[in-house]
C-alpha positions as CSV (number, residue, x, y, z in Angstrom):
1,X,90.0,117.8,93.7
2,X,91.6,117.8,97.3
3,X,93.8,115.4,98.6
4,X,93.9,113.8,102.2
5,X,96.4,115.0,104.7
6,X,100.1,113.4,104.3
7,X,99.8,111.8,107.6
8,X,97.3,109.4,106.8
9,X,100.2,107.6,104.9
10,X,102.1,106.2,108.0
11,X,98.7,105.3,109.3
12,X,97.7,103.4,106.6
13,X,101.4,101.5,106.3
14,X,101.4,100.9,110.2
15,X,97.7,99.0,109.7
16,X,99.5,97.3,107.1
17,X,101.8,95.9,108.5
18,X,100.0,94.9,111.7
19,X,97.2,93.1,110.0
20,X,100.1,91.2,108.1
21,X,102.2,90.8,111.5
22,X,98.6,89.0,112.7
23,X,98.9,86.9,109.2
24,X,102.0,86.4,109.3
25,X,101.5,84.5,113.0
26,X,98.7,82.5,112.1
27,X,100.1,81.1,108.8
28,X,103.6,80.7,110.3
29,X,102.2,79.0,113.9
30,X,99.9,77.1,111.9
31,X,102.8,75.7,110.0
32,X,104.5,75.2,113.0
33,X,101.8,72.9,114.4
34,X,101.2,71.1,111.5
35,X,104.5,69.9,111.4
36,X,104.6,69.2,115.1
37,X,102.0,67.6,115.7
38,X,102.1,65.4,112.5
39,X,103.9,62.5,110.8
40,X,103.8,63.8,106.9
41,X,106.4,62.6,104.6
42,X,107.2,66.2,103.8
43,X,110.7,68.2,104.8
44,X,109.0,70.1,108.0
45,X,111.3,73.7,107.3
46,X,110.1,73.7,103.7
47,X,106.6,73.6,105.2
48,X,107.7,76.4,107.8
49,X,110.3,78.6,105.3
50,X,106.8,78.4,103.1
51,X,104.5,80.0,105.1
52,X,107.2,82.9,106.7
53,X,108.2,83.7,102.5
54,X,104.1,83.6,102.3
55,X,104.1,86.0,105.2
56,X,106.6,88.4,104.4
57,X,105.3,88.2,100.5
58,X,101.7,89.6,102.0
59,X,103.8,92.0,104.1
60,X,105.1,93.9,101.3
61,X,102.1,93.8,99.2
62,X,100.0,95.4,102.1
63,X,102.4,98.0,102.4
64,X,103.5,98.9,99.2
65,X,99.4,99.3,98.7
66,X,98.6,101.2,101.6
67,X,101.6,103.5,100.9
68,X,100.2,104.1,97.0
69,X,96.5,104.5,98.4
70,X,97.8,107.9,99.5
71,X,98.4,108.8,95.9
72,X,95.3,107.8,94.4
73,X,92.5,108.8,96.9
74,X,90.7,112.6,96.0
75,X,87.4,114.1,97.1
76,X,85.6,117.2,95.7
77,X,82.6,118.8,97.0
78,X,80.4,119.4,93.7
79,X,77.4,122.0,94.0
80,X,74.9,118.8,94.1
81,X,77.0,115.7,95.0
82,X,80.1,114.8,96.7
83,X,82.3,112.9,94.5
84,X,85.0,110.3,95.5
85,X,88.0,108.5,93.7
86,X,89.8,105.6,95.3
87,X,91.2,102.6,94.8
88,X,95.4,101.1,94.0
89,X,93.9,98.1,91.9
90,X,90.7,98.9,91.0
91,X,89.5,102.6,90.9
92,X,86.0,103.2,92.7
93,X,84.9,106.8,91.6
94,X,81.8,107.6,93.9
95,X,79.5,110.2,93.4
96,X,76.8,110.7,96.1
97,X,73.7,113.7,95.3
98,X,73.2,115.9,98.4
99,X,69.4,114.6,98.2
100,X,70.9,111.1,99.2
101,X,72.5,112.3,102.0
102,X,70.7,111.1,105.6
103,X,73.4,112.1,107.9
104,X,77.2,113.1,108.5
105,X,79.3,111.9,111.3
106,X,83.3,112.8,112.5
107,X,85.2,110.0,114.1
108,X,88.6,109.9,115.4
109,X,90.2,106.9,117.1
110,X,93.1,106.5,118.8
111,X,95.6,106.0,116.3
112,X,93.9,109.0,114.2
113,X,94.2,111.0,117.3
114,X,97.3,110.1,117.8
115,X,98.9,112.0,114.3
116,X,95.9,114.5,114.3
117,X,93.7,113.1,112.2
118,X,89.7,112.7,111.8
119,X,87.4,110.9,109.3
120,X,84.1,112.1,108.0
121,X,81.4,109.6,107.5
122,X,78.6,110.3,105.3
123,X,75.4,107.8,105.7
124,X,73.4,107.5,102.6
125,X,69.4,106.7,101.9
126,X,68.9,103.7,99.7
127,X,72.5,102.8,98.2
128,X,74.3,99.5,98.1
129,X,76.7,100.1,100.8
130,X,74.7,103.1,103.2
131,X,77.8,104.8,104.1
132,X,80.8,106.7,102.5
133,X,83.9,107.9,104.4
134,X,86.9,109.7,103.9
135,X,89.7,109.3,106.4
136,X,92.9,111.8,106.5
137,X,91.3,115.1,107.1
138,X,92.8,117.3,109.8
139,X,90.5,118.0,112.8
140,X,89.2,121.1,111.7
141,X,89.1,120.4,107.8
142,X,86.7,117.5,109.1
143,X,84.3,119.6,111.2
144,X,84.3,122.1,108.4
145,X,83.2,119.9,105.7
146,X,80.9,117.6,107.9
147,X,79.2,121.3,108.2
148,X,79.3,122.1,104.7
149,X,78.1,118.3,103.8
150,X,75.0,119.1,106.3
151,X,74.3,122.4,105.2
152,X,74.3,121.2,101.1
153,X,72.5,118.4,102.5
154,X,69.6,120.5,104.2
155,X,69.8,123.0,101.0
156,X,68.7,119.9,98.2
157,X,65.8,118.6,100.7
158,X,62.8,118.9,98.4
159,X,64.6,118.1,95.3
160,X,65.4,114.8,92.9
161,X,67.8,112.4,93.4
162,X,67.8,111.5,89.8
């Protein structure tokens, strides 16, 4: 089974911890207004000191998952499928047949580009969600396996899915 590239890690704490920064100023303003702009019996910094412990409570549960996601997630390229496992609390193991396979795509943003990173998206025929991506691959480890995805891909034309 192969691993994703270390540097995904920091990735995946920095999008942590911005999406709960984003939280973190909704809950916290929205507290904020509530007790401003209202005349509730209730002790207004209790109201406020709520929300930031809600806030910073989120905070380290997004990062403490997005650091262990790193440990968990694996990908092998089988002789008929590509198989997948992921998931901190609940473990997806994904296995998707060449047959199924429609397309392969490589996409780097900026903040992948950023730390030299690419993810490989591989769109499905026919499945529940049409689309399976692993993010963390260097540049070239990406192009290479999108090839050997498209080439596997082209190779089980013709046969059974099943």
């Amino acid at each position: 089974m192969e691993r994703l590239n270390p540097r995904v890690r920091p990735v995946w704490v920095l999008l942590a911890v911005v999406r709960s920064a984003v939280f973190g100023a909704l809950v916290v303003g929205g507290a904020l207004a509530f007790t401003r702009g209202t005349d509730v019996a209730i002790d207004d910094s209790l109201l406020v000191r709520g929300a930031l412990a809600l806030a910073i409570a989120v905070l380290i549960y997004r990062v403490v998952i997005a650091w262990l996601r790193y440990s968990v997630w694996r990908f092998e390229v089988r002789a008929d499928s590509l198989y997948i496992e992921r998931g901190v609390l609940t473990r997806v193991k994904t296995v998707v047949p060449f047959v199924r396979v429609q397309h392969v795509d490589s996409q780097r943003g900026p903040i992948e580009r950023s730390v030299g990173l690419a993810t490989i998206v591989v769109y499905t025929a026919g499945s529940r969600s049409a689309d399976v991506a692993i993010p963390g691959l260097t540049p070239d480890r990406a192009e290479e396996l999108r090839e050997e995805l498209r080439r596997l891909a082209i190779e089980s034309e013709g046969e059974d899915a099943v």
